[in-house]
Backbone as a ProteinNet text record, in pm:
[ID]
protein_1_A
[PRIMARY]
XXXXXXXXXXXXXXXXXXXXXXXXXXXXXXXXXXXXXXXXXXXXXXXXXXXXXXXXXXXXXXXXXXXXXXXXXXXXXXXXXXXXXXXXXXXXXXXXXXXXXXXXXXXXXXXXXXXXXXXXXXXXXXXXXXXXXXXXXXXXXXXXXXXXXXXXXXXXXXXXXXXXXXXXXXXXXXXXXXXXXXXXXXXXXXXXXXXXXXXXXXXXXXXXXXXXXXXXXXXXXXXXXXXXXXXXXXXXXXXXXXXXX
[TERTIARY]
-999.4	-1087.2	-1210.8	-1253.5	-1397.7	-1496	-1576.5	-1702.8	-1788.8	-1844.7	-1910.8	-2069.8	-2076	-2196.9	-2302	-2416.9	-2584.8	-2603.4	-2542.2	-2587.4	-2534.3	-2415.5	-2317.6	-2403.4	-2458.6	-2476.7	-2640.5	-2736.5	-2853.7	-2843.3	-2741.2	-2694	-2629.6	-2589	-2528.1	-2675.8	-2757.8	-2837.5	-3010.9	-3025.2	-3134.7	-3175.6	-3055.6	-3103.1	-3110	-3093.3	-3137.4	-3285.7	-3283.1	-3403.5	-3490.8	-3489.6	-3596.7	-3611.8	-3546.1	-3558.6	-3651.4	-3612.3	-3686.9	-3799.5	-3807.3	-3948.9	-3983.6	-4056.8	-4064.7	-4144.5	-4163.3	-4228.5	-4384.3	-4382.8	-4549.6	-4530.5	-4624.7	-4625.1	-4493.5	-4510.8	-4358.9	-4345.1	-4488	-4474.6	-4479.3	-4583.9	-4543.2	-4543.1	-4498	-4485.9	-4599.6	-4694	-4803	-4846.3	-4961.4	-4955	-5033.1	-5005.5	-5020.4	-5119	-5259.7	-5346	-5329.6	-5321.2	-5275.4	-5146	-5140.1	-4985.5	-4897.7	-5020.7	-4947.6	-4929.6	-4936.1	-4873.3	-4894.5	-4764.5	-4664.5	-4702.5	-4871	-4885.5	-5051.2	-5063.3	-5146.9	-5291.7	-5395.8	-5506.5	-5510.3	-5472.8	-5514.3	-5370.6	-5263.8	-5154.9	-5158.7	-5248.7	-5297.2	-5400.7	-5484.8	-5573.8	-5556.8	-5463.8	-5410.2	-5323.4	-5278.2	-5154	-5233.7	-5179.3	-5225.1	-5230.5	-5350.9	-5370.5	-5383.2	-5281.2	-5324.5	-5403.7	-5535.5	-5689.7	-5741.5	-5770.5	-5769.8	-5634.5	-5616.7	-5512.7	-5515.2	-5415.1	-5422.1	-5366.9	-5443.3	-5449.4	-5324.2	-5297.7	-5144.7	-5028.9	-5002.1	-4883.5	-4890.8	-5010.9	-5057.2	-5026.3	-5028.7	-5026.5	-5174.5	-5161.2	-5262.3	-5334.7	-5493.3	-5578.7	-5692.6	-5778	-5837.2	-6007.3	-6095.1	-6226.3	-6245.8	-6324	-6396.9	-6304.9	-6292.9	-6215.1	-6311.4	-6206.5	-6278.9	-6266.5	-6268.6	-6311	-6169.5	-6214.1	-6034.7	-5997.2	-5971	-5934.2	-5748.4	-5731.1	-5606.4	-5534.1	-5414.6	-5406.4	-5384.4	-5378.8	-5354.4	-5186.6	-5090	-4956.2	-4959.9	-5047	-5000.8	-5096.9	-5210.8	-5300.5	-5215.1	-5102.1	-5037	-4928.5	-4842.6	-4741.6	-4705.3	-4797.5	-4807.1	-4650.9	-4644.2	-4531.8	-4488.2	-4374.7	-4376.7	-4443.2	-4510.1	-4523.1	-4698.9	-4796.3	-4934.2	-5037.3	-4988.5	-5011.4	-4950.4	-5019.9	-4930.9	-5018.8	-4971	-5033.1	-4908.4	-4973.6	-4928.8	-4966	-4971.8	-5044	-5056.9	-4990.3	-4974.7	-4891.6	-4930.7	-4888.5	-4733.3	-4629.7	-4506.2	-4510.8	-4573.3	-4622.7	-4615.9	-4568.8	-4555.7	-4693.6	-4681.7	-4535.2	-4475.8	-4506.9	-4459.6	-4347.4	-4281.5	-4168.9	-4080.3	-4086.1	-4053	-4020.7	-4106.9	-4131.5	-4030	-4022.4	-3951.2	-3788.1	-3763.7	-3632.5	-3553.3	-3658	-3579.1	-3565.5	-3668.9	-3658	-3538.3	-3489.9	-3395.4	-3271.5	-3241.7	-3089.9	-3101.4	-3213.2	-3154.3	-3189.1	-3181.4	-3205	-3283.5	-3405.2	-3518.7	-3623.5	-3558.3	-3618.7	-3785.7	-3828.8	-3932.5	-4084.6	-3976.9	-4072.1	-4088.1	-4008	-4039.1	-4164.5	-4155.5	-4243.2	-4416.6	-4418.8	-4562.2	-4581.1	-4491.1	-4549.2	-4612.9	-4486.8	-4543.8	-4654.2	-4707.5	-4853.6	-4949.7	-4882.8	-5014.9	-5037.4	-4919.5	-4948.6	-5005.6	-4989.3	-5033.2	-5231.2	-5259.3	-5344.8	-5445.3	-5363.2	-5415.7	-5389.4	-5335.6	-5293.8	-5424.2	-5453.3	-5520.5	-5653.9	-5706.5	-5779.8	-5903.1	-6063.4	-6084.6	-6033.8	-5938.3	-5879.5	-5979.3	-5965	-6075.7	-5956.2	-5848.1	-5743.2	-5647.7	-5597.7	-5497.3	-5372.9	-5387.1	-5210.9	-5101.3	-5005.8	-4861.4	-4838.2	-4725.6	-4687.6	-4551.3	-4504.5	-4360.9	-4365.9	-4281.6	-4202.6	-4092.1	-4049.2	-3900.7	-3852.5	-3791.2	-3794.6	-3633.3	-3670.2	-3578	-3460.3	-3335.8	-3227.4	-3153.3	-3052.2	-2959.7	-2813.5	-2707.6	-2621.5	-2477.4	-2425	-2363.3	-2308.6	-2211	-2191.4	-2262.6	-2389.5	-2509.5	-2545.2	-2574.8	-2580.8	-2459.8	-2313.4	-2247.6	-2296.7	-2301.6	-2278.9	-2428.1	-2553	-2666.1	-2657.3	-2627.5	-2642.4	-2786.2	-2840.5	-2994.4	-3043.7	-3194.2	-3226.5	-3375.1	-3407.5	-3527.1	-3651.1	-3612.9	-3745.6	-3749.2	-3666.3	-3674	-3737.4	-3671.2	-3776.6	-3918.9	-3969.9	-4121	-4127.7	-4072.5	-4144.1	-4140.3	-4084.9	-4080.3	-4214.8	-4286.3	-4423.6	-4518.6	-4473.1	-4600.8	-4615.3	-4478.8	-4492.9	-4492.2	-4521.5	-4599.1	-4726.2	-4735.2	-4939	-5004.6	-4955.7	-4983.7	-4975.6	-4887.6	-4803.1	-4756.4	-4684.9	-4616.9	-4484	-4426.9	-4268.2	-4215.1	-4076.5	-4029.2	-3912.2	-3827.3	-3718.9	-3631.9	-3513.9	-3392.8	-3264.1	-3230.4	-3175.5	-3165.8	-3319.8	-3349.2	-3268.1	-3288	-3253.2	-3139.9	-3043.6	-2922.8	-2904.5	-2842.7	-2784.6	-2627.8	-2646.9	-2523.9	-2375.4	-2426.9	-2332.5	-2440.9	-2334.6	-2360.1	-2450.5	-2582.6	-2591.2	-2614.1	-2645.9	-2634	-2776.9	-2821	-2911.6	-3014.5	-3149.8	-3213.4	-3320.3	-3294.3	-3402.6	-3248	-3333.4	-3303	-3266.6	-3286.9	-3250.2	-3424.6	-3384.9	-3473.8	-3552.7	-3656	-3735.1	-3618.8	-3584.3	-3505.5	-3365.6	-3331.8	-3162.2	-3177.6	-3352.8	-3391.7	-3365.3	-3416.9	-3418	-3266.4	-3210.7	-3107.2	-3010.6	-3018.5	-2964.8	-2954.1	-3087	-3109.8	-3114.6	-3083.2	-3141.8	-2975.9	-3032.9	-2942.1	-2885.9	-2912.1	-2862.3	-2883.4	-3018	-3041.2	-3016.1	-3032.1	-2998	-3082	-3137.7	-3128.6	-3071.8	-3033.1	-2952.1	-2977.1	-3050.7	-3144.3	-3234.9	-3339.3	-3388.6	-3550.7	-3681.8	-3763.7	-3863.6	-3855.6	-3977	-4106.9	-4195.4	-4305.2	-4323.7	-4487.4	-4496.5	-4611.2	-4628.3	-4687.5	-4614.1	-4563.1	-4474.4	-4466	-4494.9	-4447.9	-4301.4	-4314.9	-4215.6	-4222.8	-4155.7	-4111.7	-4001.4	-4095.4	-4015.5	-4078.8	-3989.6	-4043.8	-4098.9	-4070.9	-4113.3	-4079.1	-4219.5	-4233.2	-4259.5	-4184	-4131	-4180.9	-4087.5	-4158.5	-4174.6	-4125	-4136	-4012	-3936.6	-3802.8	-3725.9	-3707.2	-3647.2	-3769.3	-3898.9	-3940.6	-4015	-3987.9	-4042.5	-3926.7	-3782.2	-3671	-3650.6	-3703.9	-3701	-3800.9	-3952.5	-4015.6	-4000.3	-3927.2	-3861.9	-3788.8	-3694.9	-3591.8	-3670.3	-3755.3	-3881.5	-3978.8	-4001.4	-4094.2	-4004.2	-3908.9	-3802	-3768.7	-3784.1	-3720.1	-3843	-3987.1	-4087.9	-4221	-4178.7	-4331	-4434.2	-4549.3	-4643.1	-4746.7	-4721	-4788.4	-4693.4	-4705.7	-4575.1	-4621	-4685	-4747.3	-4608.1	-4646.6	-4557.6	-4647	-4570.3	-4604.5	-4542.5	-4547.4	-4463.3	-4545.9	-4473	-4515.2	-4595.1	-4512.6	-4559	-4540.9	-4634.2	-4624.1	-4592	-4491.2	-4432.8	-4472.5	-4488.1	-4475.9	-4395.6	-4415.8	-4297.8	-4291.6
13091.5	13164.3	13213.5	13320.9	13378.5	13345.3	13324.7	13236.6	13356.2	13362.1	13453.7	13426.2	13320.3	13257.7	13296.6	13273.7	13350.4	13259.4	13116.7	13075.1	13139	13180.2	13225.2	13382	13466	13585.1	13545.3	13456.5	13449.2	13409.1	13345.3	13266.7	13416.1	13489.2	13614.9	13716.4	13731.1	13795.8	13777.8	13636.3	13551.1	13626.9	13662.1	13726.7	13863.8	13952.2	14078.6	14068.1	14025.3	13980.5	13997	13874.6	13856.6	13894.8	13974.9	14115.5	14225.2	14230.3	14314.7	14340.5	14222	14169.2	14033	13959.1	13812.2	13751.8	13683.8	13567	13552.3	13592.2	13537.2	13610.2	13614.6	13647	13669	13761.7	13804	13689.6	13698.9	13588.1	13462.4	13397.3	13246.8	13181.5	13292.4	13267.1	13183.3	13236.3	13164.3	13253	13239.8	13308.6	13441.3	13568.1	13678.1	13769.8	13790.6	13779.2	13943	14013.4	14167.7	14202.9	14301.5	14296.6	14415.6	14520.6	14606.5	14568.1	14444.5	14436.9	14285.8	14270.3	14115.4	14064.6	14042.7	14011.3	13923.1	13755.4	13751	13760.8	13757.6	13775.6	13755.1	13634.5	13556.1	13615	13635.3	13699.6	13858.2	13919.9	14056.9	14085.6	13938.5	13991.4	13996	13888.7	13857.7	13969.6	14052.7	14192.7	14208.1	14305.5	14341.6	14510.8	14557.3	14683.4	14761	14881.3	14972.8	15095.6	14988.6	15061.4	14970.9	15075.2	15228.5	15288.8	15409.9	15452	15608.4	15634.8	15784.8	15899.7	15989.8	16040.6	16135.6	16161.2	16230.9	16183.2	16024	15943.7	15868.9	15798	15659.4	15529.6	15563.2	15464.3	15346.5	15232.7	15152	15236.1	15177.9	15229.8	15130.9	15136.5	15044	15113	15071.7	15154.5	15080.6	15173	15134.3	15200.4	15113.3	15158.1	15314	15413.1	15507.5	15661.2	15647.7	15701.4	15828	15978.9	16062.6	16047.2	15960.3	15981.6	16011.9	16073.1	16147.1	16085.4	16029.2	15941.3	15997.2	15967	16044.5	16143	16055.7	16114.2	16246	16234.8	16310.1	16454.5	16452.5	16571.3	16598	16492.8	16611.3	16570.9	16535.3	16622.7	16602.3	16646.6	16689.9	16705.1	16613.5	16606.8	16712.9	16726.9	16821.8	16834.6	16709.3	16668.5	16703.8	16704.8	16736.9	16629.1	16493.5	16404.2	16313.7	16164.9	16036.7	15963.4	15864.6	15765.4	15611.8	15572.1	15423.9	15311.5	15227.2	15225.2	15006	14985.1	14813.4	14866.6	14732.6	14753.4	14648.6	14675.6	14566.1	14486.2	14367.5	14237	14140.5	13979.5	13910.8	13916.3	13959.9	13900.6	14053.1	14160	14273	14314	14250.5	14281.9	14197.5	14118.4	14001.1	14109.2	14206	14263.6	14376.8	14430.4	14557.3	14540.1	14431	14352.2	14288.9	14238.5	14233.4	14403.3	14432.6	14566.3	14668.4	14650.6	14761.2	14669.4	14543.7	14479.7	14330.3	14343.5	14219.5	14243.5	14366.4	14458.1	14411.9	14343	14340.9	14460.9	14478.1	14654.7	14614.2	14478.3	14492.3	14473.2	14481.9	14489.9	14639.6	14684.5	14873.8	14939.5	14836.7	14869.3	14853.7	14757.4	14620.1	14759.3	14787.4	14862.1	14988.4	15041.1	15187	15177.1	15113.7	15045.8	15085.2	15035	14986.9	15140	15204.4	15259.4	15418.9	15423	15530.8	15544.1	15381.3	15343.2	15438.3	15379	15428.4	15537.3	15646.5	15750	15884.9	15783.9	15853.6	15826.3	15717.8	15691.1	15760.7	15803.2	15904.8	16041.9	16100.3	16158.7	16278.4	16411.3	16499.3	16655.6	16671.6	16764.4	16738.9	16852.2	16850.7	16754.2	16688	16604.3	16724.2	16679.2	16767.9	16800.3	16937.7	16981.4	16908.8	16786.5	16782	16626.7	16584.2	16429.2	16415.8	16362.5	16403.9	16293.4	16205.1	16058	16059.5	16003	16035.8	15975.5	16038	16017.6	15933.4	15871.9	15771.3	15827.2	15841.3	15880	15826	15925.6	15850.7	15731.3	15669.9	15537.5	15459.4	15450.5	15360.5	15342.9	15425.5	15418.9	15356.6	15387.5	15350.3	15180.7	15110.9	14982.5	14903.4	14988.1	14900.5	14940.1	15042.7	15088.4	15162.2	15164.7	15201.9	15277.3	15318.1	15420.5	15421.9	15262.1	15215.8	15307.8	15424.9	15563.9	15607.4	15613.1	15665.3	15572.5	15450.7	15319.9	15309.8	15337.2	15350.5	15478.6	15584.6	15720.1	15714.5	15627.8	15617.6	15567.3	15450.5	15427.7	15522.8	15595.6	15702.1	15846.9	15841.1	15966.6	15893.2	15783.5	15728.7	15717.5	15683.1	15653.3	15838.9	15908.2	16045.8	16122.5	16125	16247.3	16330.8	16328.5	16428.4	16419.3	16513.8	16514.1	16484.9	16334.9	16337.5	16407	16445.8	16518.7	16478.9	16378.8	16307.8	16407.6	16512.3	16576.8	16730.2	16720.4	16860.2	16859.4	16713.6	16693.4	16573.8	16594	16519.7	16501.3	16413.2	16374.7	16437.4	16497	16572	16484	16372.5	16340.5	16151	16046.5	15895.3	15873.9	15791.8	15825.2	15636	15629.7	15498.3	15418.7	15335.8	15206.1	15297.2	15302.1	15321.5	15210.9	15115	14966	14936.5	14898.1	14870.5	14973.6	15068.3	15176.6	15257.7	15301.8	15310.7	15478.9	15483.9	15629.6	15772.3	15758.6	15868.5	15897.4	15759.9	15743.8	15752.8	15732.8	15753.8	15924	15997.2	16110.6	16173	16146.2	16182.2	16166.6	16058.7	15958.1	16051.8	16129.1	16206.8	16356.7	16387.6	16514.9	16606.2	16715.7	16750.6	16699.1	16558.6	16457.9	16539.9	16622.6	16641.9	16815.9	16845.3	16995.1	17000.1	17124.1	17152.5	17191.5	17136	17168.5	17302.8	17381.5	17453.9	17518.8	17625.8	17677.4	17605.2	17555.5	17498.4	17514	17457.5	17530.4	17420.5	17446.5	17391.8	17432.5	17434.8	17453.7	17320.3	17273.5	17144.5	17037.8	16971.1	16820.3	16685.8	16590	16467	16383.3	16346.6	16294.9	16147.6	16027.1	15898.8	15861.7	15716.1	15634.9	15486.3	15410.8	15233.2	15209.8	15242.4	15224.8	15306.3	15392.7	15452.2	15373.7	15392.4	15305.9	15440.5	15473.8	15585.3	15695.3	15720.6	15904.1	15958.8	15954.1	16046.5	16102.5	16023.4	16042.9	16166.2	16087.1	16162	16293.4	16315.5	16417.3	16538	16458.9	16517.8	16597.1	16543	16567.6	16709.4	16677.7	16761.1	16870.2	16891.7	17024.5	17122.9	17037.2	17109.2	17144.9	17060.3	17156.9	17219.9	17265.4	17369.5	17485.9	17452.9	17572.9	17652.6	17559.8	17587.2	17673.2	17683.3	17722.6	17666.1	17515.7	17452.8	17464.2	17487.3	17518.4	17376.3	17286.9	17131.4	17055.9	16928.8	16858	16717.1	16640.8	16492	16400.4	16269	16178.2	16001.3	15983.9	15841.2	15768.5	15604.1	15546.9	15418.9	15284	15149	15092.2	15122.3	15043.5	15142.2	15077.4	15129.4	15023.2	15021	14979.7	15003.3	14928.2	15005.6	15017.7	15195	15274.3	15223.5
1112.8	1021	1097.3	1075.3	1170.5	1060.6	1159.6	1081.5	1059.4	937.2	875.3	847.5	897.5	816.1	857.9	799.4	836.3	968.5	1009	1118.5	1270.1	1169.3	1307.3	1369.2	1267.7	1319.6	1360.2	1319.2	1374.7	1512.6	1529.1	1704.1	1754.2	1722.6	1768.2	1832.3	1682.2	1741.1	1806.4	1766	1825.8	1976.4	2069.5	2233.3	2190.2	2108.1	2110	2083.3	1942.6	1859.3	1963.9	2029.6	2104.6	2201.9	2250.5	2380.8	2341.2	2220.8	2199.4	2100.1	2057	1998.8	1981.5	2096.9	2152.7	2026.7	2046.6	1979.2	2046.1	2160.3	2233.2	2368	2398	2555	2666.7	2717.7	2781.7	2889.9	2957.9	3095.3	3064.7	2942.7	2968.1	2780.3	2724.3	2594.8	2508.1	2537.9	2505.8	2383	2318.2	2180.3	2226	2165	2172.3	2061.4	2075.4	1954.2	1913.5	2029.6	1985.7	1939	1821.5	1751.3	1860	1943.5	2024.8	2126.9	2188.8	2328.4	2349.7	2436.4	2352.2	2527	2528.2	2677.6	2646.4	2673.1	2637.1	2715.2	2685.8	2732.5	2859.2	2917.3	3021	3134.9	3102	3167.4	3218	3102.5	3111.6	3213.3	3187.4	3311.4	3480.3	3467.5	3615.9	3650.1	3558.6	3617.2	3763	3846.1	3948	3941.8	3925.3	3874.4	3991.1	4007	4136.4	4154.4	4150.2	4213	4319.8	4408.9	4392.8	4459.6	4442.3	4462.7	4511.5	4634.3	4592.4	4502	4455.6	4363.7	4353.9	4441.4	4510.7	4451.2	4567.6	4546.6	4476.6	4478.7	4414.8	4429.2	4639.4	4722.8	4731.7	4715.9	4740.1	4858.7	4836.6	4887.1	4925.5	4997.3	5022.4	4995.7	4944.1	4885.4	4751.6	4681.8	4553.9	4451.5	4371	4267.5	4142	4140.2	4062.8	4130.7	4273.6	4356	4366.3	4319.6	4339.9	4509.3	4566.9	4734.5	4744.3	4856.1	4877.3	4993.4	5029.9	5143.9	5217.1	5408.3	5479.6	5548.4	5470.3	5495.2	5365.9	5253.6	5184	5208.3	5292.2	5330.1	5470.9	5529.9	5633.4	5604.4	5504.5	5417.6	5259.9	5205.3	5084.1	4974.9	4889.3	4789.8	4738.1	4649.5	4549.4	4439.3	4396.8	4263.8	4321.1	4205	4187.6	4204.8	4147.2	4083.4	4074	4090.9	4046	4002.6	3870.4	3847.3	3811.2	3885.1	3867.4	3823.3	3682.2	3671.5	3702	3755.3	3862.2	4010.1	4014	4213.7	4192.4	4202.6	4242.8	4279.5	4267.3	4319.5	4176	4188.7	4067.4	3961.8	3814.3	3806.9	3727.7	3770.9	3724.2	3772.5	3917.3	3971	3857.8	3830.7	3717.3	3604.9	3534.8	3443.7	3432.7	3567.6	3593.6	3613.6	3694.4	3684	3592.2	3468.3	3358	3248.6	3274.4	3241.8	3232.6	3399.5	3450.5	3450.5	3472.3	3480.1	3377	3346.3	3235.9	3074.2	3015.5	2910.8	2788.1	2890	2806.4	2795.7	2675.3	2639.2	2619	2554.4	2530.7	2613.7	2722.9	2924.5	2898.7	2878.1	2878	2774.2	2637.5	2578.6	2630.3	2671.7	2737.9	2819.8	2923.3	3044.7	3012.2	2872.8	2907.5	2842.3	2690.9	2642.6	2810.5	2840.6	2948	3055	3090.3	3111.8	3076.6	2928.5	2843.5	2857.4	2834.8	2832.8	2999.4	3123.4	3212.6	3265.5	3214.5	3215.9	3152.3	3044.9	2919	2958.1	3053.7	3085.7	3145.8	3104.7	3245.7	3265.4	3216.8	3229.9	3139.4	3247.3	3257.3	3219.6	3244.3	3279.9	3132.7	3090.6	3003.9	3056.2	2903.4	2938.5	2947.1	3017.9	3038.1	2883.4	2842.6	2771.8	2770	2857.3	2778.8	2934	2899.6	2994.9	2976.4	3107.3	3172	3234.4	3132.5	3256.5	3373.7	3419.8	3571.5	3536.9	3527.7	3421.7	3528.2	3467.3	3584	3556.1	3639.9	3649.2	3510	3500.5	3344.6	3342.5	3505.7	3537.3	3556.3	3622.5	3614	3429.5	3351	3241	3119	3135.5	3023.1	3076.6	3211.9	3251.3	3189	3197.7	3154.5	3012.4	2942.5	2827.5	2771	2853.9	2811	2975.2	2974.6	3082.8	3077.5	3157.7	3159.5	3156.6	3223.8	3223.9	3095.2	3017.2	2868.1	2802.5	2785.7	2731.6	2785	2903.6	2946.8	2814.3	2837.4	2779.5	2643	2570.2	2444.2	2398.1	2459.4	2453.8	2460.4	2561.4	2687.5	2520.9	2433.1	2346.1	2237.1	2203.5	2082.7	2095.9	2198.8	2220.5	2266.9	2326.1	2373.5	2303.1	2219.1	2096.4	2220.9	2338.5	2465.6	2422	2412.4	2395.3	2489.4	2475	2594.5	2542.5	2651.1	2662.5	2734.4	2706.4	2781.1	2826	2716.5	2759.2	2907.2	2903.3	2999	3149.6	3208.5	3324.8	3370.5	3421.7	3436.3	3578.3	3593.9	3739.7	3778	3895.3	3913.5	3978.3	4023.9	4087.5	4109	4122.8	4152.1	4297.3	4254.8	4404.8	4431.6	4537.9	4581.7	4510.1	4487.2	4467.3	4555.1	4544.3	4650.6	4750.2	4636.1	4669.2	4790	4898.2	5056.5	5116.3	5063.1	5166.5	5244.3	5362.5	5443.5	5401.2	5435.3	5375.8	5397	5516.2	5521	5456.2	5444	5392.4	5212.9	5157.7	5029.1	4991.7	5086.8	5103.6	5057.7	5203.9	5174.6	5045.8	4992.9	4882.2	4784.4	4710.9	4610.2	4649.4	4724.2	4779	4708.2	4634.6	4525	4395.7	4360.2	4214.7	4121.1	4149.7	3980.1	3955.7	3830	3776.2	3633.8	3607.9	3465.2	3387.6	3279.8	3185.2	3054.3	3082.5	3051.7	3100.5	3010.4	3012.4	3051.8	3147.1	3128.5	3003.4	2937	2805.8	2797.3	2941	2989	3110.1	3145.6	3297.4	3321.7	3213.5	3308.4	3276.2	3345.4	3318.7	3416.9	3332.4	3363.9	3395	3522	3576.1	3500.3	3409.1	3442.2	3493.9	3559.3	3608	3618.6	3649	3649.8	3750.3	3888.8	3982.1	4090.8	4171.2	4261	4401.9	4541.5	4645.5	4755.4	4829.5	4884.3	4791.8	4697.7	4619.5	4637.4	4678	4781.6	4603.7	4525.6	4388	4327.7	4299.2	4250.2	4249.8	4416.1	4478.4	4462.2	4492.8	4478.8	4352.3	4234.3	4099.8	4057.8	4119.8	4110	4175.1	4281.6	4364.9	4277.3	4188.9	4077.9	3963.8	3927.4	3831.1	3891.7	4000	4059.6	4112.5	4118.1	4100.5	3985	3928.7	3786.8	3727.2	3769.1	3730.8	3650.4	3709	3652.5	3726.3	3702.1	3766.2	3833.4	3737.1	3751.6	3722.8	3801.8	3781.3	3820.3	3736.2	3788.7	3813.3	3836.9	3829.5	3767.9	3631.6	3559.6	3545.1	3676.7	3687.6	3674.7	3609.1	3521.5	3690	3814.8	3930	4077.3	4131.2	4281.7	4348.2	4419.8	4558.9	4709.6	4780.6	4911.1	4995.9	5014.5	5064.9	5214.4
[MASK]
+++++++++++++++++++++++++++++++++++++++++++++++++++++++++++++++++++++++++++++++++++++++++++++++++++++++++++++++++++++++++++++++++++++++++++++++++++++++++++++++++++++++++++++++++++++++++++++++++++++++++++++++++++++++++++++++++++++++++++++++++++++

């Protein structure tokens, strides 16, 4: 006989439940006094925030926090993209954050981050927000296997707190490409170099790139090439963390 009972399906769905809306604090389940972000006080403060940064890539930087400085690989060779903000550095316990995020389908790491990073995005901020966001799509086999597309889950936050339209469908991956975490700057390069296409017509010229985490850029530089082709005129990049490339 299949068991039907209210205990059987609360034990069924008890691990979604709480993936995606915890009980307390993501890092040490401790009690959580804000209803928008499931991170408590004392865990929030310890994040590791990446300032200062350059304003380019949004490579750690060493200076006073505040300060617009530009790093030196990117004044002698300059990205595709306009802009980056990042808004933690990949260091515990956000690597923690981003890893359950992307392979252990705790959606509600995607929510915390992009909160946070809407927050520092919006921050200061002197220049029109983008007309539209474009999170960095994953190939349809990487996707049927996780079921979800961790850059969309950041952007779902980033266009509740912004009112920015994201747009999942605009940009697709043309073809499987390899993992890019251990692969070396140039073999990153190569890795993506052609993945992506538009599926359409661009209907924006300023736009936001997401993603979870920026390492050298090689993806998201790659990305912004196909929308500066395509005819965007500005093309930032808003990613939950910076890595170093």
């Amino acid at each position: 006989m299949v068991d039907v009972t209210w205990d059987s399906w609360r034990r069924r769905l008890t691990p979604f439940i709480q993936a995606v809306w915890p009980s307390g604090c993501l890092l040490c389940s401790g009690v959580v006094e804000s209803s928008q972000l499931d991170l408590c006080a004392a865990c929030r403060s310890e994040l590791p925030m990446n300032e200062p940064a350059c304003a380019r890539c949004a490579d750690a930087l060493t200076g006073s926090v505040g300060l617009q400085l530009t790093c030196g690989q990117c004044l002698r060779h300059p990205p595709r993209f306009d802009a980056a903000r990042c808004v933690l550095r990949y260091a515990y316990p956000v690597d923690h954050l981003v890893r359950g995020l992307k392979y252990g389908g705790a959606v509600a790491n995607g929510r915390v981050l992009g909160e946070l990073l809407a927050l520092h995005v919006s921050q200061g901020r002197n220049e029109p927000l983008p007309s539209l966001m474009v999170p960095v799509p994953l190939a349809q086999g990487r996707y049927r296997r996780r079921g979800y597309n961790q850059a969309i889950e950041l952007g779902r936050s980033l266009e509740k707190r912004l009112q920015v339209p994201l747009r999942c469908d605009l940009v697709v991956r043309t073809r499987e490409t390899t993992e890019q975490a251990g692969l070396k700057k140039s073999a990153r390069r190569k890795n993506v170099r052609g993945a992506f296409a538009l599926t359409g017509k661009l209907p924006a010229h300023h736009i936001a790139i997401i993603d979870d985490v920026v390492t050298t850029g090689s993806t998201v530089n790659e990305l912004a090439r196909v929308l500066k082709r395509a005819g965007a005129r500005r093309v930032e990049v808003w990613a939950a963390a910076r890595a170093g490339g």
